[in-house]
C-alpha positions, 0 to 999 in steps of 0.5 A: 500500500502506498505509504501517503494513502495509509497515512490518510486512512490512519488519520481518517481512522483515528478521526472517526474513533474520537467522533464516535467516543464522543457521540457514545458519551454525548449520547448516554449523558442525555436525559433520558439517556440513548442507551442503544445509539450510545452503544452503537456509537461506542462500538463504532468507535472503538473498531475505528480506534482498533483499525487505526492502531493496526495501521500505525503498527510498524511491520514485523519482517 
């Protein structure tokens, strides 16, 4: 893969997991609270947060 276009989707990655974290939190602090979008939003942010640390990770040769 080309090193300009991991870099992107890296940064894509780790944008969108902090999006979603914060749209979990923002969510289950509401009254009354949203508990299966917070959920849902948590979840996706936490793939989004596992797939940018696997892009980040340098390569075992």
């Amino acid at each position: 893969m080309n090193t300009n276009v991991k870099i992107f989707i890296t940064i894509f990655c780790y944008i969108s997991a902090v999006m979603g974290l914060v749209t979990a939190v923002m969510q289950a602090s509401t009254t009354p609270p949203n508990t299966p979008g917070a959920i849902g939003s948590g979840v996706v942010g936490g793939i989004f947060l596992i797939a940018g640390v696997a892009l980040s990770r340098k390569p075992r040769y």
